[in-house]
N, C-alpha and C positions, 0 to 999 in steps of 0.2 A: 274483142279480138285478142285473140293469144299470138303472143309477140317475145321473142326471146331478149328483149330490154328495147331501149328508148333511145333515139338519139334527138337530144335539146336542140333545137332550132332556133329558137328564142324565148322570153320571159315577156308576157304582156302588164307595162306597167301603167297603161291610164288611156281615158279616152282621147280619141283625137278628132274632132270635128263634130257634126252633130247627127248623120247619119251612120251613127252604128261603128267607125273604122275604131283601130284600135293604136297607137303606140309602141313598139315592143323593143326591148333591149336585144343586139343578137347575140346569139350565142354560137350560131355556127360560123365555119370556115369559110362557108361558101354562099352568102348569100345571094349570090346570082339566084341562084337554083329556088329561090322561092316563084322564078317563073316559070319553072317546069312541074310545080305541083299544084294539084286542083284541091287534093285529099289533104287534112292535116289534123290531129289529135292535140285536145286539151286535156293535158292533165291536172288535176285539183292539190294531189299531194306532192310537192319536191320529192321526199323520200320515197313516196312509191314508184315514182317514175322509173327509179336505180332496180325496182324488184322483175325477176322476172317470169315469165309465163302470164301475164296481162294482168298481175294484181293493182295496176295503177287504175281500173277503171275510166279507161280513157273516155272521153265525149270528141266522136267524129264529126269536122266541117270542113264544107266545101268553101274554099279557098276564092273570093268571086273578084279579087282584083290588091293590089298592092305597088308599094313606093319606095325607097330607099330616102329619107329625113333625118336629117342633123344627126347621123350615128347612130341611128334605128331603122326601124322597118316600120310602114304603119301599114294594116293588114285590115279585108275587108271580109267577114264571113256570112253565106249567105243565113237569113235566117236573124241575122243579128245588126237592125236598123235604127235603131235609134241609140242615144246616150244613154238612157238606163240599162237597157239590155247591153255595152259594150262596157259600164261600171262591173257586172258582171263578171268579165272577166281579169280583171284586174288581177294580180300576182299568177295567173294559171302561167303553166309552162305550155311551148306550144314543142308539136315534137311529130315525130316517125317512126315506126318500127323501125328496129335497127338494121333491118334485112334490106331497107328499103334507100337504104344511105349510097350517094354515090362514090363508084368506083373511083379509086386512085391509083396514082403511077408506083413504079417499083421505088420512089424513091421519095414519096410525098405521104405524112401522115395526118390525122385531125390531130388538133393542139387540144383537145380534150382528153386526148387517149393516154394524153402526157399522166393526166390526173392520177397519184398513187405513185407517180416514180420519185425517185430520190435526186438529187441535184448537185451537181459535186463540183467545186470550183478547182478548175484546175490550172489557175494561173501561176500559183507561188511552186517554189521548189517540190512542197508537197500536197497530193489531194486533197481537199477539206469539203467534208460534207454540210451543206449546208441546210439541206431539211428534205421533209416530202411535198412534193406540187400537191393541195388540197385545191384547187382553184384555178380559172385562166377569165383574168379582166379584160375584157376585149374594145371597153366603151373607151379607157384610157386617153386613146389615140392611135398614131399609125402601128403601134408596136406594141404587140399582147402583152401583157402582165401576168407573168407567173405569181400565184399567190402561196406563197412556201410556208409550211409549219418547219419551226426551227428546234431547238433542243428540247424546250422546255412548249408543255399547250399555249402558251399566252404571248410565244414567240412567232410572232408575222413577219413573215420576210417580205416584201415588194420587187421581182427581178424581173426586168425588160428581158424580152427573148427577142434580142436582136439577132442576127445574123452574125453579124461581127465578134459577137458574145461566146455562138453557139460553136463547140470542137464536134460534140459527138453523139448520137443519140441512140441508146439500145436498150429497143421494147423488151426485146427477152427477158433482159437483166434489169429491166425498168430504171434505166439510169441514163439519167441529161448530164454531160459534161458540157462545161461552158466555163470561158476564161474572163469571168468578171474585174473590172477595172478595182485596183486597191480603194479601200473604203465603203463601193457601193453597197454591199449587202449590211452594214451598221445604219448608212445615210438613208436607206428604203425601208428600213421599219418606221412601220405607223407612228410610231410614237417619234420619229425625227419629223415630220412631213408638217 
């Protein structure tokens, strides 16, 4: 299928039961909407899934029933009934053409599409960049987790995208303004946690 990229829906990380279901971390915004699809694509490569024109060689399946469990999704596809055929899919990405993603309001975006912007704290007297969204943790809890590269490669930031947080967001300019609490961006690197 040629597809002008991929939008991640979830990541399938183990089996769940013994006929065939499967586990999966979500990845989208919206997991309602696993009940309005039948059709769903496994992808094998992370990186290829980001290429476009269909070099991710996707494997299409039909979607035969599903559940919303402890901060995941477990997911039943037809074709795939037992435990060794659902060890299978373990780490695949499960996904969409990106054509196929649902409509949003004028004023509602995916917190994926953040991925690539830049992050600018803009609580103190003056703006401070604090890195680029490489990432969004969703399993967390109630409240996503930007996962920021900061100055240096080996610099992880951890920064909730609260509301309360967030001033300002512009796709154009690929840049999140948010008035982070003093301290928090030192206290959410990994290496404080």
């Amino acid at each position: 299928m040629a597809s002008t990229g991929w939008v991640w829906l979830a990541r399938v990380k183990r089996t769940q039961g013994r006929k065939g279901e499967v586990f999966a971390e979500i990845l989208t915004d919206f997991p309602e909407k696993f009940a309005e699809r039948r059709k769903l694509w496994l992808l094998r490569d992370a990186d290829a899934a980001l290429k476009v024109g269909g070099e991710a060689n996707p494997r299409e399946l039909e979607l035969v029933h599903h559940w919303l469990h402890k901060g995941g999704v477990v997911l039943h596809f037809a074709g795939v009934d037992s435990i060794s055929a659902a060890e299978e899919l373990a780490g695949l990405i499960v996904a969409i053409p990106h054509e196929e993603r649902a409509a949003l309001g004028e004023d509602e975006l995916y917190i994926g599409d953040l991925i690539g912007c830049v992050v600018v704290d803009v609580a103190g007297a003056e703006p401070v960049t604090v890195g680029e969204i490489e990432d969004v943790d969703r399993i967390a809890g109630p409240v996503a987790i930007l996962v920021v590269r900061g100055k240096s490669s080996t610099d992880e930031i951890l920064v909730p995208f609260a509301k309360d947080y967030l001033r300002r967001i512009d796709m154009e300019a690929k840049r999140v303004e948010m008035a982070l609490p003093e301290g928090l961006v030192d206290l959410n690197r990994p290496e404080h946690s």
